[in-house]
C-alpha positions in Angstrom: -40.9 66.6 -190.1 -36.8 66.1 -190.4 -34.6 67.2 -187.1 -33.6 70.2 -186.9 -29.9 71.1 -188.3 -27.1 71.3 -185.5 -26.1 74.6 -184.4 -22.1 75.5 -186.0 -19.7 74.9 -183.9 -18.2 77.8 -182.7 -15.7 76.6 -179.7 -12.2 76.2 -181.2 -9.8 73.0 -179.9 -8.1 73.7 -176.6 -6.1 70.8 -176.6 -5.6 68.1 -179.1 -8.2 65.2 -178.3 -6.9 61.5 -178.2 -8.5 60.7 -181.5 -6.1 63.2 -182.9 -3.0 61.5 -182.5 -5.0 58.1 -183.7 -5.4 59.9 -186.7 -1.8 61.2 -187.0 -0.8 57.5 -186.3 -3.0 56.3 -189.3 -1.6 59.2 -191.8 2.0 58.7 -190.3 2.1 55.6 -192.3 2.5 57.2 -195.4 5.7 58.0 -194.4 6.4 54.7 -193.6 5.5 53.6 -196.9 7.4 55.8 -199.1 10.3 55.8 -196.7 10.5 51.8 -197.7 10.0 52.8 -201.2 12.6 55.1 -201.6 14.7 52.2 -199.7 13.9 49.7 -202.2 14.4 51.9 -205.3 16.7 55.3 -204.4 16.5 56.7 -207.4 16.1 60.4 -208.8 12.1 58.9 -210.7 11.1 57.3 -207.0 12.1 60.7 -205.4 10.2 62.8 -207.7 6.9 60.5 -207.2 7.5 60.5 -203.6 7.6 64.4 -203.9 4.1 64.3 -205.8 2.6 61.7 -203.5 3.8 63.1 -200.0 2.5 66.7 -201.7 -0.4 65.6 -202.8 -1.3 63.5 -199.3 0.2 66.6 -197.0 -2.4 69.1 -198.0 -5.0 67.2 -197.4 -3.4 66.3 -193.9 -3.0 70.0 -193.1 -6.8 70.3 -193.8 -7.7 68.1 -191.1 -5.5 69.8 -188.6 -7.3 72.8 -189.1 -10.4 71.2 -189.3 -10.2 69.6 -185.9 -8.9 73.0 -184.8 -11.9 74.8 -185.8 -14.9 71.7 -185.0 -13.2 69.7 -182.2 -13.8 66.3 -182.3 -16.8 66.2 -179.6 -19.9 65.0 -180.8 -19.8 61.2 -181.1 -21.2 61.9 -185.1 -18.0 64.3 -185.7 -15.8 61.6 -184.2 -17.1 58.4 -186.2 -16.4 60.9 -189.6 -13.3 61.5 -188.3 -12.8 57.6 -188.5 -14.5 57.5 -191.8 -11.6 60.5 -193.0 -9.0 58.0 -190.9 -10.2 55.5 -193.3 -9.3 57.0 -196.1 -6.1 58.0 -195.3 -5.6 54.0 -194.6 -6.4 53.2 -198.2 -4.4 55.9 -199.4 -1.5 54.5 -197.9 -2.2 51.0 -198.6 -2.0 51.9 -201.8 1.0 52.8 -202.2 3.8 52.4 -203.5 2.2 51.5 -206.9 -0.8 54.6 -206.4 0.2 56.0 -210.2 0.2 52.5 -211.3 -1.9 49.3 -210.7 -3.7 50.8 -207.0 -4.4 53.9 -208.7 -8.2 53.3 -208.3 -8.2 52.7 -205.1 -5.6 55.5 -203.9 -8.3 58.1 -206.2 -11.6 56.3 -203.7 -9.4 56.6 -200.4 -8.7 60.4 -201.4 -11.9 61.6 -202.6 -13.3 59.9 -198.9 -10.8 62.1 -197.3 -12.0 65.5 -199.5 -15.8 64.5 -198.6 -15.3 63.7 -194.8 -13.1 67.1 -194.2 -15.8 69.5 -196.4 -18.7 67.7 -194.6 -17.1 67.8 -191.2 -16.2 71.7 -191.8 -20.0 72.2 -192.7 -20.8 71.6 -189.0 -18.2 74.9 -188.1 -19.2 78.6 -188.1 -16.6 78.7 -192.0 -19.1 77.6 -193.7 -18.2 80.9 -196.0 -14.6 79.3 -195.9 -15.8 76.2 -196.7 -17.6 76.8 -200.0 -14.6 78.6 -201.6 -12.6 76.0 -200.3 -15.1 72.7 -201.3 -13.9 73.3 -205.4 -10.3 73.1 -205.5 -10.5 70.0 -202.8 -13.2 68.3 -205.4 -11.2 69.1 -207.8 -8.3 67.7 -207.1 -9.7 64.5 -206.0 -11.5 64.2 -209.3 -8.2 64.7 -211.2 -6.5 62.1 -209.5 -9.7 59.9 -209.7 -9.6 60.6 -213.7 -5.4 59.4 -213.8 -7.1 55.9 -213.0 -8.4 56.0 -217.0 -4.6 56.6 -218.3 -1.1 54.7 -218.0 1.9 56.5 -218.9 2.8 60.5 -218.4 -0.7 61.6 -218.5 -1.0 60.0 -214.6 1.9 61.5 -213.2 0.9 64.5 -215.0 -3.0 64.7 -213.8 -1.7 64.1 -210.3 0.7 67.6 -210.9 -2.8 69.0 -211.7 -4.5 68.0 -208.5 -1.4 69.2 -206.5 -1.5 72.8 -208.0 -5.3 72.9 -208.1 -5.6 72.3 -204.3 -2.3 74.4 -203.1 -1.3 76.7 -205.6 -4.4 78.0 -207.5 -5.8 79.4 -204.8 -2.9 81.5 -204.2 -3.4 82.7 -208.1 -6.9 83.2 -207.6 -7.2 85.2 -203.9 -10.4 86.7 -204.5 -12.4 83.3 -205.9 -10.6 81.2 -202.7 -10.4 80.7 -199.1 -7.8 83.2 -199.1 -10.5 85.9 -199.5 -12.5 84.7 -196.3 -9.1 83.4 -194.5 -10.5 85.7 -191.2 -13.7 83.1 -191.3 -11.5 80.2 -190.0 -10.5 80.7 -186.4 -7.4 79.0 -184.7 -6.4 78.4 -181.2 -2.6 78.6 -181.6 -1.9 76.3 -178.2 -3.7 73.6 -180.1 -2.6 73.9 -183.7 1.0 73.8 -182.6 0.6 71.0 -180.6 -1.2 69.0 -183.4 2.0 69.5 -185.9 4.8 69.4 -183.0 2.9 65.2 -182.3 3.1 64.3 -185.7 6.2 65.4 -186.0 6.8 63.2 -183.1 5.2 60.4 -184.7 7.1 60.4 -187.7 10.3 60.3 -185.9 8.9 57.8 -184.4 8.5 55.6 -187.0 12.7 56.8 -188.2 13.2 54.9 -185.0 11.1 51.8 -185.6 12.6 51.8 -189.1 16.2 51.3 -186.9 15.0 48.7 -185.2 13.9 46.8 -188.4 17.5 46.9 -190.0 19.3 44.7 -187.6 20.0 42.0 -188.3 20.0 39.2 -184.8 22.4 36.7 -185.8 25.8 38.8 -185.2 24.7 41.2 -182.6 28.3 43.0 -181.7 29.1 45.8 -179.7 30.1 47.8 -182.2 26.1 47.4 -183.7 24.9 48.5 -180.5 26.7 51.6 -181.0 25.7 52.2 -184.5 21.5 51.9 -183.3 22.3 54.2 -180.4 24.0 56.4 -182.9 21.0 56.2 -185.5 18.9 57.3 -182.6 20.7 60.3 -181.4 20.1 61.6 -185.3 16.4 61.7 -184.8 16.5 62.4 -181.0 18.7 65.9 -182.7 15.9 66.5 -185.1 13.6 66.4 -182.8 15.7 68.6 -180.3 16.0 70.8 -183.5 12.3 71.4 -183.9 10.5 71.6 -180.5 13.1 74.5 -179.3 10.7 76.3 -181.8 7.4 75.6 -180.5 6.8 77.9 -177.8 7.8 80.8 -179.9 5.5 79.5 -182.7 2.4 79.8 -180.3 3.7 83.0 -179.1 3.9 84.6 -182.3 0.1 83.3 -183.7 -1.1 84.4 -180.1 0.2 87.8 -180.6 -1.0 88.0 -184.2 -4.9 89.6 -185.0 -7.6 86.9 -185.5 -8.0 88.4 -189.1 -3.9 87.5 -189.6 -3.2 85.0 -188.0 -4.5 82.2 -190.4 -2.5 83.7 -192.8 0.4 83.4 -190.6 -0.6 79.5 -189.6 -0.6 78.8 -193.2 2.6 79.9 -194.3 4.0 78.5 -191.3 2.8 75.2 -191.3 2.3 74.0 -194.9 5.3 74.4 -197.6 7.7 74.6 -194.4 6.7 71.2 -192.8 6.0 69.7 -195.6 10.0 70.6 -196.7 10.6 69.0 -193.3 8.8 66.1 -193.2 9.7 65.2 -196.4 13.4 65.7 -195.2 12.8 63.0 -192.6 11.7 60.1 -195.6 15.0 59.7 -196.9 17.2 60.3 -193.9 15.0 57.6 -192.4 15.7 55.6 -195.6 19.5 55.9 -194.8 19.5 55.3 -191.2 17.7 51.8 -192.2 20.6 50.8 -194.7 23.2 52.2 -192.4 22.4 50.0 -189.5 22.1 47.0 -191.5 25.1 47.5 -193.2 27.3 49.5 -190.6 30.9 48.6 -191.8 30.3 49.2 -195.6 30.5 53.1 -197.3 27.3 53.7 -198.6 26.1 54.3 -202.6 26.0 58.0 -203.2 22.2 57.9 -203.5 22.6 56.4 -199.8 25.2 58.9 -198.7 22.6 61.9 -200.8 19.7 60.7 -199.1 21.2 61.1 -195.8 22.6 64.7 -196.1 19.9 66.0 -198.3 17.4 64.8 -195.9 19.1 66.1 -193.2 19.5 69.7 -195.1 15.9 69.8 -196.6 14.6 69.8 -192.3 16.7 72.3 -191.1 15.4 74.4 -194.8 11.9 73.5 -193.4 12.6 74.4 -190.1 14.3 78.0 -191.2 11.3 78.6 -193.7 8.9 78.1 -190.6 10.8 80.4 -188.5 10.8 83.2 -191.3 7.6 82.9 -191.6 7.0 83.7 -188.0 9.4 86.6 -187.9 11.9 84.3 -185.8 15.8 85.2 -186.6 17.4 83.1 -188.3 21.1 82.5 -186.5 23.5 81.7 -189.1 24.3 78.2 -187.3 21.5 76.7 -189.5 22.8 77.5 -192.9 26.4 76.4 -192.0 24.8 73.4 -190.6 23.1 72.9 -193.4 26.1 73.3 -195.7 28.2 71.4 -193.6 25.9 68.1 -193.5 25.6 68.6 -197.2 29.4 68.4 -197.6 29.3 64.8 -195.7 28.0 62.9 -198.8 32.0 62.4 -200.4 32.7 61.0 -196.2 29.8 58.3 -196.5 30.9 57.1 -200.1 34.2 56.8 -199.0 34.4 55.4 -195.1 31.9 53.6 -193.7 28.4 54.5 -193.7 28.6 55.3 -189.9 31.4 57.7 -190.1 28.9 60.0 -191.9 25.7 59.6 -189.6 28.1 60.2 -186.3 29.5 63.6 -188.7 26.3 64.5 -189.6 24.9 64.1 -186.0 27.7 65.8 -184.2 27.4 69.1 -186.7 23.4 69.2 -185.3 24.4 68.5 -182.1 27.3 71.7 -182.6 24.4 73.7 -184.0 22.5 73.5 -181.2 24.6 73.7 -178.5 25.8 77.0 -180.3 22.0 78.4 -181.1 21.4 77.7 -177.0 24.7 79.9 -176.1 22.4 82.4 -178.4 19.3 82.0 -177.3 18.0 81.4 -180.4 14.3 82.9 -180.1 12.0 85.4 -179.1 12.9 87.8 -176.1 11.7 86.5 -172.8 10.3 83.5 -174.6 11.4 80.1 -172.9 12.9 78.1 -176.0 13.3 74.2 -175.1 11.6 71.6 -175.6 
């Protein structure tokens, strides 16, 4: 006679357990690794398959933060298939940056590891209704990208394009055979689910920072290079400023919203948008690298691009996230955004730090202008 099937788990997180943030660490690396290939090779092709990898990887991420939302990480089985997912994730970024090329195969076993731990963790939650509309656009992107390991040339990049839409865009095409028609089954506990984004986002400006410390060079430290790596700080340490002034009226919002809504809301909220912004931080992080080890010399205009753009594409990732939660949108950010856009002919021209101290003290104006606003909901505290 077999034992008898666990009981769902019905008890949503309430805060987010320590193997959490283990697992951000793990999936953080990913940055890490195509922010040193994008370093290596700035180029408009590298971009691109950063784009498809980082899309490809995010949804997948975003997965797991609702899955350790809705089955928190308790039992000791849940938390060794967490590590199993963890795992994955590893190999997936080992992999890269040659996952369409030579470490294709084992990019495709790390990712479908990841699809199998999150569906058979999610079976253990009260979604299992969720979970089955949800089980064949997650297989079947893995399988694509496993199939891309039988090709070379366009068909790879082009079977990974495949798995991206299948998992985040078909759905959308096809409500009524997705997840989208049973969205209601998969409860959230906002306190928790903006805390889970707001530390990786933590963690990945983390690692902007370690990426500073590994572009100086030891041999001719000067007082003017101490001032450029406490100046390639304060652009991250602005970011970050940037992005936890919303979190408070984030959880306010998805605590106010219906159960039936609100993983509608969560979704629009924390996918596309923080993707856009996390993305933003690979090649500003990039920059900052080159910029500290070079501080004296203008940068290339892919250098001087990378820095602005990534730069602009947060604060479009931040502004998509508060639209999607019905926050105003003061028109600081756009100008911001236009203005850190217009630094790129300032970094090709004077030296590269010229443009990161620009670029930092247009945040630093934005933000000291959206306080004088109060730049939030009513009666909701907004500060870090």
């Amino acid at each position: 006679m077999g034992h008898p099937r666990p009981a769902p788990d019905t008890g949503t997180a309430a805060r987010v357990a320590p193997i959490e943030i283990f697992f951000d660490v793990v999936f953080v690396l990913t940055i890490t690794q195509l922010t040193h290939t994008l370093e290596t090779d700035l180029s408009w092709a590298t971009l691109g398959r950063t784009v498809l990898i980082f899309g490809l990887l995010w949804y997948l991420y975003t997965g797991y933060a609702w899955l350790t939302n809705h089955v928190p990480p308790r039992r000791s089985t849940d938390k060794l298939l967490l590590l199993a997912g963890m795992a994955g994730f590893l190999l997936t970024a080992v992999a890269l940056p040659a996952a369409l090329a030579d470490t294709g195969l084992v990019f495709a076993i790390g990712y479908l590891i990841v699809v199998l731990v999150h569906l058979l963790l999610f079976t253990h939650s009260d979604a299992r209704a969720g979970v089955r509309r949800l089980a064949p656009y997650n297989l079947g992107a893995a399988l694509l990208v496993l199939a891309s390991t039988a090709f070379s040339g366009p068909a790879v990049p082009a079977l990974w394009t495949a798995a991206v839409l299948t998992q985040a865009v078909l759905p959308y095409l096809l409500p009524r055979h997705s997840w989208i028609s049973v969205a209601a089954a998969f409860h959230l506990r906002p306190a928790h689910f903006v805390e889970r984004h707001g530390l990786l986002v933590i963690v990945a400006l983390g690692e902007s920072v370690i990426t500073i410390g590994m572009g100086v060079p030891t041999d001719h430290f000067t007082a003017g290079r101490a001032g450029t790596i406490l100046l390639a700080l304060a652009l991250p340490a602005a970011l970050w400023w940037i992005y936890f002034a919303d979190t408070r009226p984030a959880e306010a919002v998805l605590a106010d919203a219906a159960p039936a809504a609100r993983s509608r809301i969560a979704a629009r909220t924390f996918v596309l948008p923080h993707f856009l912004l996390l993305l933003g931080v690979i090649p500003a992080a990039a920059d900052l690298h080159a910029t500290v080890a070079h501080p004296d010399q203008p940068a290339t205009p892919g250098a001087a691009l990378a820095l602005s753009g990534g730069v602009t594409l947060f604060l479009i990732g931040i502004a998509a996230t508060r639209r999607a939660l019905g926050l105003p949108i003061p028109r600081s950010r756009p100008t911001a955004a236009l203005v850190v856009l217009a630094t790129i002919p300032v970094g090709v021209t004077l030296p590269a730090t010229v443009q990161l101290a620009t670029v930092t003290a247009v945040l630093v104006l934005m933000l000291l202008s959206d306080a004088r606003r109060r730049v939030g909901r009513p009666r909701t505290p907004v500060g870090p």
